[in-house]
Each structure stands twice: as C-alpha cells, then as structure tokens.
C-alpha positions in Angstrom: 195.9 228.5 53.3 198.0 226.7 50.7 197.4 227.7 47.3 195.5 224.0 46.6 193.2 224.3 49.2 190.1 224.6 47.4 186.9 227.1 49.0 183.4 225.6 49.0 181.5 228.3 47.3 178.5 227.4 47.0 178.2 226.8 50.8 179.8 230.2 51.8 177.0 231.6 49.2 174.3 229.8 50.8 175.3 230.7 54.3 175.6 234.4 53.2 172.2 234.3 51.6 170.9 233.1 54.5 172.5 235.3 57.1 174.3 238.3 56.0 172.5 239.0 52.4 173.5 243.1 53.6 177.4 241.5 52.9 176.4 239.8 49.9 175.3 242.6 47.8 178.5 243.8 48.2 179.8 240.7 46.5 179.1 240.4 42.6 180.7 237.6 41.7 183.0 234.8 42.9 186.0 236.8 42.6 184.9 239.2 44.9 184.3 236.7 47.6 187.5 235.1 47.2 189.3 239.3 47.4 187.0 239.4 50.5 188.5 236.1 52.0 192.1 235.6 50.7 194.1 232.4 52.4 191.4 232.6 55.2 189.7 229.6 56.6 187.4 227.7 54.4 183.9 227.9 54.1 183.0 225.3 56.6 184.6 227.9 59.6 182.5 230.8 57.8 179.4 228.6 58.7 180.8 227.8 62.5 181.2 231.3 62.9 177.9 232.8 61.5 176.0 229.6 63.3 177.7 231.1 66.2 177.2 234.7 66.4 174.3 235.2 63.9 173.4 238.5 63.8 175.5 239.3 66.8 178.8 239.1 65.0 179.1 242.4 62.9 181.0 242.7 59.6 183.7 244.2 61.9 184.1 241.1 63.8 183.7 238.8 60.8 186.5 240.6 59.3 188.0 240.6 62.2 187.8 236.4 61.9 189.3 236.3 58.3 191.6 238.6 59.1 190.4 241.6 56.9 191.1 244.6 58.9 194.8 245.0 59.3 195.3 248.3 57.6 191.6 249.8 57.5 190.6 253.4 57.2 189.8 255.2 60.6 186.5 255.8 60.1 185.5 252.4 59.2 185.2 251.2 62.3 182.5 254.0 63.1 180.7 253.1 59.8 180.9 249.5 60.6 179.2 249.9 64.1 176.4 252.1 62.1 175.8 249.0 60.3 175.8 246.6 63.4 173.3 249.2 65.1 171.1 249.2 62.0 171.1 245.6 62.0 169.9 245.1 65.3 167.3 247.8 64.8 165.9 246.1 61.9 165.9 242.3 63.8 164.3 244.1 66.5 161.0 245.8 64.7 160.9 242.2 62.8 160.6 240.4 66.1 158.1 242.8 67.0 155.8 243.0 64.2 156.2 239.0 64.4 155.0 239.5 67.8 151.9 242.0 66.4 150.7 240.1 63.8 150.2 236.8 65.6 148.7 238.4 68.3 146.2 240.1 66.3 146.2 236.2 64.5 145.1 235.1 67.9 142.6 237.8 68.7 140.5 237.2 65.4 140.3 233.9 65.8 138.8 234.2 69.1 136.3 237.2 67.7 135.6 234.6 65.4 134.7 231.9 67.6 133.1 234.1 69.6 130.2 235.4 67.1 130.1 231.8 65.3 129.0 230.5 68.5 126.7 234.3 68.8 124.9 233.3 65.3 124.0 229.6 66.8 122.4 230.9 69.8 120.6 233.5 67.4 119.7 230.5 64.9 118.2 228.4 67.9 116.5 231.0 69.2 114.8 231.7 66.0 113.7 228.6 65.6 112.4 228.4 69.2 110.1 230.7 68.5 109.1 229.4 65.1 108.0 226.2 66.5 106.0 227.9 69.0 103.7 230.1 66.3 100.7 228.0 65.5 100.5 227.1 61.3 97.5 227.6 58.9 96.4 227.3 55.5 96.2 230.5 53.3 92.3 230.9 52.7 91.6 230.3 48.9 91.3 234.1 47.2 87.9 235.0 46.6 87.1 237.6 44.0 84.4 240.2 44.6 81.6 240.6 41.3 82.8 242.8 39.0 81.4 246.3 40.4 82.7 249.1 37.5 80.4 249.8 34.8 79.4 247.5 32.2 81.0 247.8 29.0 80.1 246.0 25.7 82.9 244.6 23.4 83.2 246.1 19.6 85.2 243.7 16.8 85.8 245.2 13.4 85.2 242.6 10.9 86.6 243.5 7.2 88.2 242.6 4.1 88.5 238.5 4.8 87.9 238.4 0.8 87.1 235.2 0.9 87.4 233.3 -1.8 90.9 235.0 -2.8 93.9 232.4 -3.3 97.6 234.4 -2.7 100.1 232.1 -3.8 103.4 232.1 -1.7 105.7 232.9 -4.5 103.6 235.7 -5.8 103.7 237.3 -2.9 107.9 236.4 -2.4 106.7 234.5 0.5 105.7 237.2 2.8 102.2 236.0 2.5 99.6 233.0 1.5 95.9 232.8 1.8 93.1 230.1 0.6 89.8 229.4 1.7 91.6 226.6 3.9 93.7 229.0 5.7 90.5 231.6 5.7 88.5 228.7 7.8 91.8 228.6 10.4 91.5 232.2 10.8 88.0 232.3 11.6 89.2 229.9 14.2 92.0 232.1 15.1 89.6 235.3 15.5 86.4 233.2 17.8 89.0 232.2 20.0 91.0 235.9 20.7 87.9 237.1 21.0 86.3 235.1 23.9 89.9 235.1 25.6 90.0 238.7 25.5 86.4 239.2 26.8 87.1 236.7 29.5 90.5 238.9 30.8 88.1 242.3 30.2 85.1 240.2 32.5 87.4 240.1 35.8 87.0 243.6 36.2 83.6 244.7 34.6 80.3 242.6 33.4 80.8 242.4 29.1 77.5 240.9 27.8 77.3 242.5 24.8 79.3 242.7 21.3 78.8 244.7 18.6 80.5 243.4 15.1 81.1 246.6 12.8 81.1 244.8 9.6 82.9 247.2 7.2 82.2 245.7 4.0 85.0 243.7 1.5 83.5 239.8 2.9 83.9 238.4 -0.5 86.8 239.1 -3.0 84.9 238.5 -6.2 85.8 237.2 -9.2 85.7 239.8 -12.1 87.0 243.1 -10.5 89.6 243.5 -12.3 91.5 241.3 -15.6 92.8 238.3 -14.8 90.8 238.1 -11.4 89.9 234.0 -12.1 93.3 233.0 -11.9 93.3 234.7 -8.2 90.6 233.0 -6.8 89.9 229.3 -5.6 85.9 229.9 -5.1 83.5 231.1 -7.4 81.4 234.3 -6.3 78.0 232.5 -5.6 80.0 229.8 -3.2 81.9 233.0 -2.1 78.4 234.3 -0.6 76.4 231.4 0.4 79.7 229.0 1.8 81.4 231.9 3.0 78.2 233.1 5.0 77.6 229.6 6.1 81.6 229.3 7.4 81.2 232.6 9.5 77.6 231.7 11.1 79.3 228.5 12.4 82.5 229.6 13.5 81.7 232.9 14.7 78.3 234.1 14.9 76.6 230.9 16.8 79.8 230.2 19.6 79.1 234.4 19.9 75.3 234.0 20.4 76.4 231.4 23.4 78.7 233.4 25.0 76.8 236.9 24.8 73.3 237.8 25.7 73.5 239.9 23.0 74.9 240.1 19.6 74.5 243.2 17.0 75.7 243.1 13.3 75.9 246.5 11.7 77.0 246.0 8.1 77.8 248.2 4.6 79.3 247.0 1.7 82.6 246.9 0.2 84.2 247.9 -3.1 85.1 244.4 -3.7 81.1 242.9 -3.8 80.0 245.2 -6.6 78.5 243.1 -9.3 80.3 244.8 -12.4 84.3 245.6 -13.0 83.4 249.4 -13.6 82.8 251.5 -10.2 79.3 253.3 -10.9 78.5 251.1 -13.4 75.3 249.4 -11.5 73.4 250.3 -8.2 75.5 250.5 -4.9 73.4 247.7 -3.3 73.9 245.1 -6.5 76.5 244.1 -4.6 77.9 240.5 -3.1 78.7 241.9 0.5 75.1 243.1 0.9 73.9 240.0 -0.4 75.8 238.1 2.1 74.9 240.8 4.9 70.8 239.1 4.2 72.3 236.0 4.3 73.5 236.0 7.3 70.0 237.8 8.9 67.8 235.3 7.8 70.2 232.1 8.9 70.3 233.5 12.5 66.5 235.1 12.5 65.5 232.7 14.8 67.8 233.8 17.6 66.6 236.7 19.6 69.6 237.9 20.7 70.9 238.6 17.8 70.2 241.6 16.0 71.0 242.7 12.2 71.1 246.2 10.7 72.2 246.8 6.7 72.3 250.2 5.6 70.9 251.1 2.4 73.3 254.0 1.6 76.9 254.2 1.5 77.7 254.5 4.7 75.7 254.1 8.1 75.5 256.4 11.5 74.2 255.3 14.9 74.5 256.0 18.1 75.0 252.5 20.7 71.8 251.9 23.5 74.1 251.7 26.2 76.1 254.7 25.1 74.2 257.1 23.6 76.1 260.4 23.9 78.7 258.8 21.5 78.0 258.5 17.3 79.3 256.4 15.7 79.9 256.1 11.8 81.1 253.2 9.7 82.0 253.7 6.3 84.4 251.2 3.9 87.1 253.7 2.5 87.4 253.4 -0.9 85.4 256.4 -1.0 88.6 258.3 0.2 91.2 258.9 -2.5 94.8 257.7 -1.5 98.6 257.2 -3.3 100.2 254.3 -2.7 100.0 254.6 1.4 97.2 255.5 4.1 95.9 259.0 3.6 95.9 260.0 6.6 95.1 263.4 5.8 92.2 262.4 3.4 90.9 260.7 6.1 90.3 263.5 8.5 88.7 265.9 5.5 86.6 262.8 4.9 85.6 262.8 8.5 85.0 266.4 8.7 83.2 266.2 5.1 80.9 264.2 6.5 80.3 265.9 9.5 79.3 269.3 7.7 77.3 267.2 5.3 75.0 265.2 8.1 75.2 268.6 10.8 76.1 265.4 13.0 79.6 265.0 15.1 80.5 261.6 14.7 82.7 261.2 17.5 84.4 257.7 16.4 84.6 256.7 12.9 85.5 253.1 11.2 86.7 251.7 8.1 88.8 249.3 6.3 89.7 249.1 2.8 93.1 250.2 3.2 94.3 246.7 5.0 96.2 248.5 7.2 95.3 249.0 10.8 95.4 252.3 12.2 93.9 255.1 14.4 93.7 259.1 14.2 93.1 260.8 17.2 91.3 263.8 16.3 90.2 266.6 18.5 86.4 265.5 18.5 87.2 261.9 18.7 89.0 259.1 16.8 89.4 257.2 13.2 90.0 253.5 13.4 91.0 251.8 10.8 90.8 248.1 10.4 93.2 245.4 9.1 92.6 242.8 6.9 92.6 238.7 6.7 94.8 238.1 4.2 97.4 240.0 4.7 100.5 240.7 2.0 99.4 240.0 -1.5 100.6 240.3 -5.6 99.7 243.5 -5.6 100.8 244.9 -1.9 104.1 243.7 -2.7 104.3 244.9 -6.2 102.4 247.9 -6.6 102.3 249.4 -2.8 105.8 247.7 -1.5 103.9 246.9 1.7 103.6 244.1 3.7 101.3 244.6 6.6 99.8 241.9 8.8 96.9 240.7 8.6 94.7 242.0 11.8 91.5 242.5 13.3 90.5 245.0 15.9 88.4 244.5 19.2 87.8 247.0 21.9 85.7 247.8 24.6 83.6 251.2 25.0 82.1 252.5 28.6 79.3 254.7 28.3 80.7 257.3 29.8 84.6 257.7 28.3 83.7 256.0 25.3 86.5 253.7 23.9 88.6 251.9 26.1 91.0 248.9 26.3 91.7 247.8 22.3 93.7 244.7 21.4 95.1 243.8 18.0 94.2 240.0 17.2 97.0 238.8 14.8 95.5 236.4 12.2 99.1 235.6 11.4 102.9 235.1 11.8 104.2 239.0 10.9 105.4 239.1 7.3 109.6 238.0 7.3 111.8 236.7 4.7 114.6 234.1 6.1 116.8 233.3 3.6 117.8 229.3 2.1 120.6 227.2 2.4 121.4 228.2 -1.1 121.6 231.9 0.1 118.2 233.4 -1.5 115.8 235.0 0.5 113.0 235.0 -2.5 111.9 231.9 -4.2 113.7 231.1 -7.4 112.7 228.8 -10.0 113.6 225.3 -8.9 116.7 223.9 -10.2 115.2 220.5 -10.2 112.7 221.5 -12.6 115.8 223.1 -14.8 117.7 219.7 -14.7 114.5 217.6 -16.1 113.8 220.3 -18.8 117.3 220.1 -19.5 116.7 216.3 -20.1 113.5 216.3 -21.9 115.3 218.7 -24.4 118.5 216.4 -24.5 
C-alpha cells in the first residue's frame, strides 16, 4: 500500500464492533489498528473478508489475510486456536439458548391460550347455571317485640341557671349563655332524649322516665356582688317564665311520649332567697318555688307525678326497682378546692349512709358543673353537668372549661344502671385563633381609631 493510500477507519471500526469485538479490545486507539494492519488492504477487503468467513475465520487466519504472522512466537498458533475453539463454543451455547428461550416463548403462549380459552368455558358455564336458578325478592325484615325486661329511663336535670347571661369575651370565648340560647338547649335536651329512648326501645319496652331534678333551676340575682350585671332576667320571671319554658318544651312532649313521668326535686344553692348561706330557711328558696310551680301547671295530668323534698336531700327507692336506693342530693353541701372532690364525695356518701343506717346504692348530684361518676364498692356517684357551660368565674377562678352536659340512663330492675349517654348541650369549649393571630378577644381597634378621633 502506497504511503497516500488513506484507511477507512471508521468502517474497519464498525465492522470490528460488529464481528470480532474479542479483537477490538485489543485495539485502544487508532494507532493500534493501523500497527495491527500496516500497508495491508484497506478497510473495504477487511469487510469482504469478515462478510466471508464470519466467525469461521480465526484471528489466525485474519492475520494470516493482512499478512501479520511472518515471524510469530511458536506458541501462538496454539493460543490462537484456543481462541477459535472458545469462539465457537460461545456462538454455539448462544444459538442454543436462542433456541431455549423461544421455545419456551412458544410453549407459554400456547399455556396461555389454552387456559384463556379454560376460563371462557368456566365463565359460560357459570352463567348457565345462573340463568337456570329461579329469582326472588328478599322478604322485608320483620322485628320481633321487644322481649328483655323493661327498663325506665332516668335524665338528670341541673344547674340550667336560667336567667344567667355569660358574655363571650368574659368567658375568652370558650363559652356564652342567655335565656335565648337556654330556650335552644331545652330544644337540644327534648330531642336527645326521645332519640335515645327510641334506639333503647328496639331492644326492651321504656315507658317510663324519671327526671332527678338536682336543684340550681334558677341562677338568681343577688348571690353574690355584682350579680345584676350577670343576669338578663329578673328572679320572679326567672321562676314563673322559666317554669313555663320547661313545661312546654320538656315536660308536656314527655307526658306524650311516656305513660309515665316522675319529677323528684331538691333545691339548689343558687335559689336561696338571701346572699348569706344559713341566713333564712332552706326551703325560702327560688328552686323549690319553681319545683310547686311546675306541680300545679301539670296537676291535671295523671301520668305525671311530682315529689319535693322538704329537707336537704331526698332518698327513695324506684316501684319497678325496689332493691336499689337511690339518693339525690345538690353538692354544695360537700366542701371542695378549686376541682371535684372526689374524695369528699365518697366520705359524703358514706356520711350519709351511717347517718340514715340506709345503703344508698346510687347517688346523684350536681353543683359542681362537671359530669362525673365514682364507682364505689356498694354502688355508684353520678355527678351531673351543667347548661351553661364555661363561665367568668370557671375560667378565672377554677381555669376550667367543661362542657355543658346532661346525663340520661336507663336502670333494669334487676342490675340496676345500665346503658348512660352524655347529651352535649354544646359545641366543646376551643379557642381558634384570628387572622390577626389572637386566640382571645382584644379590644377592637376600630373602636381605638374613633376614640383616637373624638379626642383629635
């Protein structure tokens, strides 16, 4: 080859790639390929002869063709004709695995055809048989009478102070009550209750309801200084609207639902007529006022039935479960620090038990506006939530924010208290905080910017 002759690279480097990549990794560069082929036909005769032999042709004979092997070692020939034999070894298990794989190619594709056409004769035959079963209508579920033992339902009703006005921002918005929003409770309560009942009458008759009224109806209006500027009704409308407000939104839908309705009432702290505890008789008191009320605006109904204790607390035991006593007392009469005492509590009970030589197996009261219970050995202590909720002097004085509640339950006359259910009488006391970034309310700066100009 003359010294102008010109190789074309990239096609030698192509065909190599192609079909002898084993040579190629001996080349690194250019210059190696042109060391490998000096003044040796072109790149054009490399192609003939690899398009000839393919892998048949071994580096031996291709360097053999260029002319490569004039003076080589001895033993190259030997390693050469390794390589060849490797070669052919590895074209060989190729071929065959190419051979493998699409035979098992052709073998799954006829497993597949085979079940797809399985699943349509299972599918048809399904439906065969489908078409043959006859169809109906599901009867209409029919629900046997109730056949457990009657229970009668039992709703603690205390402390709606009515009459007591709790101002949002007083209470740093955790709370707010009115006579308005009293009337929407009473609303709230007749409504829980006959929902409840119904649930309870699918599985047991529940003719009869027993209201523990534990005293607190009214809030008054001189109990303590400043009391006027925390009310929006006077005491006298407190009694006579206020009675008035419960007998239509409680007491007469009650009387239409049950066949019949008890009332056992005492008086709470909150009805005294004078600021100072002790200061007149027990019964000069607004709740027990209000309890008479009520008696003589329903005494025309039969089924209703309305019993006032005289003393501070009252005991009975229920007609249609009388191997359980019952006590209902308002709570101020037990001494507590700023949170329930739940260990005054159970002296009280106990106190009371060695004082009367009678086990009062369930006990209830409110006062506290918290609801609770105390299991105790003999039986329980349920106390009973409030209507109003967080107040001034909660937040203040106490730093507590309960909700306000009231408590229904059921009692068998044999196991004595059963299902219970909280009704909530409102949203559960939350702060969220303003766009402004306050979670309290702040005095408005609108009202600062118009003072600000009444002064300029």
């Amino acid at each position: 080859m003359s010294g102008t002759e010109k190789y074309d690279w990239d096609a030698i480097r192509y065909d190599l790639e192609q079909n002898a990549p084993q040579l190629l990794s001996k080349v690194e560069s250019r210059d190696g390929l042109a060391a490998l082929l000096p003044e040796h036909p072109s790149g054009s005769s490399l192609c003939r002869h690899l398009r000839t032999w393919g892998w048949g042709s071994s580096i031996h004979d291709l360097r053999m063709h260029f002319g490569l092997c004039g003076k080589s070692a001895k033993g190259s020939g030997e390693e050469e004709l390794k390589e060849q034999n490797s070669f052919q070894i590895m074209e060989s298990e190729r071929k065959e695995a190419q051979r493998l794989i699409l035979g098992e190619n052709r073998r799954l594709r006829a497993e597949n055809e085979r079940l797809r056409g399985l699943n349509a004769l299972v599918i048809e035959a399904v439906e065969q048989t489908l078409a043959r079963i006859p169809t109906f209508e599901p009867p209409p579920p029919r629900r046997s009478p109730p056949t457990r033992c009657p229970e009668s339902a039992c709703l603690l009703l205390s402390d709606l102070h009515m009459g007591e006005r709790v101002r949002p921002e007083d209470a740093a918005d955790l709370g707010e009550h009115s006579w308005d929003v009293m009337l929407e409770k009473m609303d709230l309560l007749r409504e829980s209750v006959l929902e409840i009942v119904d649930i309870e009458r699918a599985a047991r008759s529940v003719d009869i309801l027993n209201i523990f009224n534990l005293g607190d109806l009214v809030t008054n209006e001189d109990i303590y200084v400043g009391q006027s500027r925390d009310i929006d009704r006077n005491l006298v409308d407190q009694i006579f609207e206020g009675a008035e407000a419960i007998v239509q939104k409680i007491l007469l839908p009650f009387l239409r639902e049950f066949t019949e309705l008890r009332m056992f009432s005492i008086y709470g702290n909150h009805g005294r007529l004078s600021s100072k505890k002790g200061e007149k008789h027990r019964r000069s008191n607004a709740d027990y006022i209000l309890s008479h009320v009520l008696r003589i605006r329903l005494q025309d109904f039969s089924q209703f039935k309305s019993f006032i204790s005289q003393a501070p607390f009252i005991g009975f035991s229920l007609p249609e479960a009388p191997d359980f006593n019952h006590l209902l007392i308002h709570g101020d009469e037990v001494r507590s620090y700023m949170t329930l005492p739940y260990y005054g509590l159970e002296r009280a009970v106990m106190r009371y038990i060695s004082a009367t030589s009678v086990l009062w197996h369930y006990c209830y009261l409110g006062h506290f506006h918290r609801a609770a219970e105390i299991d105790l050995s003999h039986g329980e202590t349920i106390i009973n939530g409030s209507w109003i909720g967080p107040t001034e002097y909660s937040i203040s004085s106490l730093q507590q924010a309960a909700q306000a509640k009231q408590v229904l339950f059921g009692f068998h006359p044999v196991q004595g208290k059963t299902w219970t259910y909280d009704i909530n009488l409102g949203l559960r006391p939350h702060l969220e905080r303003d766009e402004k970034g306050f979670y309290t309310p702040i005095f408005p700066e609108e009202r600062l910017e118009s003072e600000s100009n009444l002064v300029g």
